[in-house]
MILUM-495207 format. One record per residue: residue in one letter; x, y, z of N, C-alpha, C in turn. Coordinates in steps of 0.1 Angstrom, whole numbers, plus 5000, padded with zeros to 4 digits. Example, Ala and Ser with C-alpha at 12.3 -4.5 7.8 and 13.67 -1.06 7.14 Angstrom:
BEGIN
A513249435078512349555078513249675078S512849785071513749895071512950005079
end
This chain:
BEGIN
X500949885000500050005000500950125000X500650214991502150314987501550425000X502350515000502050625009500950715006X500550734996499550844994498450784995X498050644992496850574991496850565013X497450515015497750555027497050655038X497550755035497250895039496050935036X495050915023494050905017493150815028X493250705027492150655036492350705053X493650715059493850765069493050895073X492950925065492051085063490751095067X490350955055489250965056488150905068X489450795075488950725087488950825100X490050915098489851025109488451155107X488451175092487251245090485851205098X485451015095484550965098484350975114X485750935121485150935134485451085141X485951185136485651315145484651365141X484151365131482651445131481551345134X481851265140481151185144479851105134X480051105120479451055111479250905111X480350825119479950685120478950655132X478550755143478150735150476450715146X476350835138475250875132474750755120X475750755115475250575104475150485111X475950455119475650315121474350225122X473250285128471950215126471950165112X472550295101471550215088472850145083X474050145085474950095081475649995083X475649945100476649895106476049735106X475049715098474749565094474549485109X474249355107473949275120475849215128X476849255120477849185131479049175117X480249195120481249145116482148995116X482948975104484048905109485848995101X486348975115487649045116489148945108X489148995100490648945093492048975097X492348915100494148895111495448855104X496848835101497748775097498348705108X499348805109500348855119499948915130X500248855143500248925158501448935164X502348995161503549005163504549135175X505349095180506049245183506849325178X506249495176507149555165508349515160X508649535146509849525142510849645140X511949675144512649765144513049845128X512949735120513449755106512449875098X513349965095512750065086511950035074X512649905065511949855055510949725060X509849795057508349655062507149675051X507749625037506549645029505349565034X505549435040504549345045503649415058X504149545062503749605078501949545075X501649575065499649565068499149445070X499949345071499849205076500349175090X500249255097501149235109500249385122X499649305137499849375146500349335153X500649445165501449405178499949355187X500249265193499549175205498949305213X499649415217498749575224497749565218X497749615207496949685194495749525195X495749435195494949315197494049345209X495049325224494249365234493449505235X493349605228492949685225491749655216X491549625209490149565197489649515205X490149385214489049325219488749385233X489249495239488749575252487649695241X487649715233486949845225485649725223X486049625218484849535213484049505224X484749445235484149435247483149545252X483249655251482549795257481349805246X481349775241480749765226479549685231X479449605238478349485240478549385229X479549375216479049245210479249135211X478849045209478848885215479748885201X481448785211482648705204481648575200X481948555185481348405182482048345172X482148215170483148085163482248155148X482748085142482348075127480847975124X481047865135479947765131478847855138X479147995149477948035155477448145143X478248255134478248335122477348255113X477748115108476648055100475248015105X474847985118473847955124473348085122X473948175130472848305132472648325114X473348385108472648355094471748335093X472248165089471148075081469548065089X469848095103468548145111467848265111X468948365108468048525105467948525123X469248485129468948545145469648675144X469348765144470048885146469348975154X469548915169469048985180470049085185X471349015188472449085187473949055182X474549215177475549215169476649145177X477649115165478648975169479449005159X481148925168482148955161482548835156X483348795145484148675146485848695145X486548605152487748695151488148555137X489448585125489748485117491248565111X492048435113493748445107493848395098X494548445087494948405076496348315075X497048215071498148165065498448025079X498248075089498747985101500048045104X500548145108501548175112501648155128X503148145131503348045146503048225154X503148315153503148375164501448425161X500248325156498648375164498648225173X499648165169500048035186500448125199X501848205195502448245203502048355209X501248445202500448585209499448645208X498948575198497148625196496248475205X496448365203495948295210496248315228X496948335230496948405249495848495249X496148575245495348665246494148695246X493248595233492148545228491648455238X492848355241491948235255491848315263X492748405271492348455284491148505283X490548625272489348645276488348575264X488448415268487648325261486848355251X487648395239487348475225487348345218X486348305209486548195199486948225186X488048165178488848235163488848105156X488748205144489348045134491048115128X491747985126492848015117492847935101X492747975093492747945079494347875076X494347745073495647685067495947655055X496647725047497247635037498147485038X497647425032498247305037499947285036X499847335021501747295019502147415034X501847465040502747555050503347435057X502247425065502747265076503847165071X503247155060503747045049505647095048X505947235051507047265045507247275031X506347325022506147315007505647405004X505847465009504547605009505947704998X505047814992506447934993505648084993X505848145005505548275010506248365002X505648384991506648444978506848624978X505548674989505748794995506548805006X506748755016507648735025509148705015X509248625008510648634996510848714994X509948764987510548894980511049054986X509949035002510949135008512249125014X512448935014513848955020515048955007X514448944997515448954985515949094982X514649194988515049344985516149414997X515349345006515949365022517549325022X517649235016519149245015520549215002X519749394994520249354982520649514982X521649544975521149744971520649704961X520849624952520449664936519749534933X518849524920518249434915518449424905X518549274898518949284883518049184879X517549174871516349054866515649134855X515048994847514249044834512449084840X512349124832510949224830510149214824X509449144817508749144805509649164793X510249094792511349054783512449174780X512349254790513749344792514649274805X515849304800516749304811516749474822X516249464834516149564842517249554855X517849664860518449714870517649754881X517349734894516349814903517349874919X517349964917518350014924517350024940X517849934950517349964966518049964973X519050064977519750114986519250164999X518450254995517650285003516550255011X515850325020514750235030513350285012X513850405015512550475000512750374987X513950344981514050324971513750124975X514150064985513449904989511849964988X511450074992509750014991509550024980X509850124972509350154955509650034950X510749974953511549804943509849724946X510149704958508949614962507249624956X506849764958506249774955505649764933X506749794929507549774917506849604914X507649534923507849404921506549324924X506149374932504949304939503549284927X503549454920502649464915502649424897X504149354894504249334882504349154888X504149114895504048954901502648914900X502049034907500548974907499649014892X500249074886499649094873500048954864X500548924867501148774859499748644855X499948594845498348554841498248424850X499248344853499348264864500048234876X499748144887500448174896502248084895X501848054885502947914884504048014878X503748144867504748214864505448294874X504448344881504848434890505748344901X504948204905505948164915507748164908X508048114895508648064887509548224890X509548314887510148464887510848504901X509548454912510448494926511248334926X511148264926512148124924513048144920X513248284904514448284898515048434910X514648484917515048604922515748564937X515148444944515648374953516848284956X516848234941517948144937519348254937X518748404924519848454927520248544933X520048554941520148624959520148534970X520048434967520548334981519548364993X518048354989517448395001516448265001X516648175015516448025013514548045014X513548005007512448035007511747935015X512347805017512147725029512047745040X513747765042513647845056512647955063X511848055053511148125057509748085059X509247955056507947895053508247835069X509347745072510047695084509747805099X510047915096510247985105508648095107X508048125103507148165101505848105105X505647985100504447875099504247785110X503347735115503147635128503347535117X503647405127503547325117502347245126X502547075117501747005123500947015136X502146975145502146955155501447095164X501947205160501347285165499447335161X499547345150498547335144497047225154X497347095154497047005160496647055181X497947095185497547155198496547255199X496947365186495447495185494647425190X494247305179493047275178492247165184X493147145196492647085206491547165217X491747265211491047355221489447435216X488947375224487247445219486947575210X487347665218487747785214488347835196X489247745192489947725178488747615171X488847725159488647635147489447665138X489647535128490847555118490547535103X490547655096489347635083490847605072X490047565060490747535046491247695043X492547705034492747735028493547765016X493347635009493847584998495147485003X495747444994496647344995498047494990X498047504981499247624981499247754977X498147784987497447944987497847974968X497147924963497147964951495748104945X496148184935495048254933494148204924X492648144931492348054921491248144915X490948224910490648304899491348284886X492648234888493748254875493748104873X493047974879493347884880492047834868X492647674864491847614855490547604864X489647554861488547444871488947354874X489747274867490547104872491047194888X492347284886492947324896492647384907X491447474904490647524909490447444927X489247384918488547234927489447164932X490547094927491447044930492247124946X492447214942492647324954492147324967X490447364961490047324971489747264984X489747074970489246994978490146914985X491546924978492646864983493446944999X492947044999493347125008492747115021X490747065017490147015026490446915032X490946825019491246675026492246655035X493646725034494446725038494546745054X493946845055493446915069492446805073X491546715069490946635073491746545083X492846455069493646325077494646385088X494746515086496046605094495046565111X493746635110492846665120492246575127X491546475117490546365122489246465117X488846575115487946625110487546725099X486746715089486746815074486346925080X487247015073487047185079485647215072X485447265081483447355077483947485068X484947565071484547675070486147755061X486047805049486947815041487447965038X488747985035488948135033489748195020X489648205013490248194999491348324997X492148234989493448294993493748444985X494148534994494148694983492548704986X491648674980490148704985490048794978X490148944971489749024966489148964950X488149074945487649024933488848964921X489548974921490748914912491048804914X490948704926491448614932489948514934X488948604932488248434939486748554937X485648454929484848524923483848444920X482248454913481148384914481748174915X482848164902482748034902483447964915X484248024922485047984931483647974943X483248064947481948094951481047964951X480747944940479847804937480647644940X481747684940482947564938483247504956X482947624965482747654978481247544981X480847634976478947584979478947424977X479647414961479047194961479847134968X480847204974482047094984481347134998X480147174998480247155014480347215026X481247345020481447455033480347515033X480447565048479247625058479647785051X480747805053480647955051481847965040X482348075036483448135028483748225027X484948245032485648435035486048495021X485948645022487048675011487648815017X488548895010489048995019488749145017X486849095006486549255000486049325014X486149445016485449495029484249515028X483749485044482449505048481749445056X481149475064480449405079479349315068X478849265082477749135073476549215075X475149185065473949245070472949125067X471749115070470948955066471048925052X471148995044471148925028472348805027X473348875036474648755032474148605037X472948555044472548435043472548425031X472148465022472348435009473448374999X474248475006475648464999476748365007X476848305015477448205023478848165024X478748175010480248105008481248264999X480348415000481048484995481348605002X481548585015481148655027482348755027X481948925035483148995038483948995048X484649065052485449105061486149195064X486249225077486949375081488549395086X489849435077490949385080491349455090X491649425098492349465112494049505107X494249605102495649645094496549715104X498349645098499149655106499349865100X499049895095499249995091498150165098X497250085103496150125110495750165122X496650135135496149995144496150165153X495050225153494750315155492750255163X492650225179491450205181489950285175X489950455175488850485167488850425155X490050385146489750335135488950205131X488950145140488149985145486650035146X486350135151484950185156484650205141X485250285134484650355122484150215115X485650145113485250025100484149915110X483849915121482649825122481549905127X481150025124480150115121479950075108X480349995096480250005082480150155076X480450235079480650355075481850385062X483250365067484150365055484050225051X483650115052483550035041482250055034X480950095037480050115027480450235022X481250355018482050385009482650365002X483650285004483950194997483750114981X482350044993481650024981480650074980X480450144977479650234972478050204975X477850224991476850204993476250054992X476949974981475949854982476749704994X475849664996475749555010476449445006X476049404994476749264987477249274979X478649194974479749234968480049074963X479249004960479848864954479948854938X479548944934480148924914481448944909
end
């Protein structure tokens, strides 16, 4: 997220809550109840360069959401309680759900404390190759290839390019540079194939970081010994399946279910698709959700829930809890639905 887009919404989230405009919408806005999107619970990092920062809070900034949520009156609820009230149309009162993306070992090490103490129920979303050790966190690569490089040399769309990152300014522009000619790529298999060749030559071991980063089995397994955790699908190698055949697609899916099955002793109810914005996972994925079986389906467009999303089940929103943000009025605003029905532009449902 560059700096000006930044500053832009920062603006506009401080506009909303000093004139107190969220206060005032929220009846018609603030829908029947949220669910909250998480990465990283982590303790700051000292390093100047953190293109990944909006995937990442500190464990404060946590205890803080859920003491603001707490005062709030809303009832914490699992995922399987989110689809009940739904599919029941109980919406007596608003509810939060808390949900992590990738399985990273520190929502073991610091968001779960925190969550059990005041007996908060979460899901964590797993790609399966993570555990597996097979995974490749190709954004986490890529910042340690900038992170410890001045300069970049690699082809481009069939130019040979130089990228000069010396600097803390000139690593974000590289990244930002790189990130956004990665994901434009028509598949994921090229894009993986480009940071593969950028890793290899820069010596930055992409294993090791899947290693270091990821729970594995075993941990995974202890979460989810516990009432409180649920552990949803997601995907077998966080792939973007929008860009994916249908063979792969589904295959994705279902193999990622399975996995987590024989891992578990139990098939995950509840799925979160990987990237989640409209580029990444859209009507067919949507449907693809629906015939395998899951109760619900995340994605990462914003927006609190309101009763129509019984409808929509498997194409559900979410409110990102951003490391870039972690500002408490800003939590009020976005679960007022105020700056996300901006967003989008006033409308409720966002599944096409």
């Amino acid at each position: 997220m560059n700096q000006l887009k930044r500053a832009i919404i920062r603006s506009g989230l401080e506009a909303l809550y000093f004139s107190g405009a969220h206060r005032l919408m929220r009846p018609v806005l603030g829908g029947i109840g949220a669910i909250l999107m998480l990465h990283h619970v982590r303790p700051a990092r000292p390093d100047g360069f953190q293109p990944n920062r909006l995937l990442e809070i500190i464990p404060e900034f946590l205890e803080q959401v859920v003491a603001r949520l707490a005062r709030s009156k809303v009832d914490f609820v699992s995922l399987d309680e989110v689809y009940r009230r739904l599919s029941e149309r109980d919406f007596g009162r608003r509810f939060v759900g808390f949900t992590f993306d990738d399985g990273y070992r520190d929502n073991k090490d610091f968001a779960y404390p925190i969550l059990k103490r005041h007996g908060i129920p979460f899901a964590v979303y797993v790609p399966t190759s993570f555990p597996d050790r097979l995974g490749e966190l190709w954004w986490a690569a890529l910042e340690a290839v900038i992170a410890q490089n001045d300069k970049i040399v690699l082809e481009m769309d069939g130019r040979d390019c130089r990228i000069a990152c010396a600097t803390t300014a000139e690593k974000s522009e590289a990244f930002a540079l790189l990130y956004c000619w990665l994901r434009r790529m028509p598949t994921d298999a090229q894009m993986l194939d480009a940071v593969r060749e950028l890793t290899a030559r820069y010596r930055v071991d992409s294993a090791a970081i899947c290693d270091s980063l990821c729970m594995s089995w075993e941990e995974i397994r202890a979460l989810a010994a516990d009432p409180l955790v649920t552990i949803g699908a997601h995907t077998v190698n966080h792939v973007m399946l929008a860009k994916a055949c249908d063979t792969v697609a589904r295959s994705e899916l279902k193999m990622g279910s399975a996995v987590l099955e024989a891992a578990l002793g139990e098939a995950p109810r509840h799925l979160a698709y990987p990237y989640g914005d409209a580029t990444a996972a859209g009507p067919r994925e949507f449907a693809i959700a629906a015939e395998l079986g899951f109760k619900t389906a995340v994605t990462t467009r914003p927006g609190v829930l309101f009763p129509e999303h019984a409808e929509t089940l498997t194409a559900l929103p979410r409110i990102s809890i951003n490391g870039e943000f972690q500002r408490g009025r800003y939590v009020d605003v976005l679960l007022s639905g105020t700056g996300t029905a901006l967003w989008n532009g006033l409308r409720k449902l966002s599944a096409a």
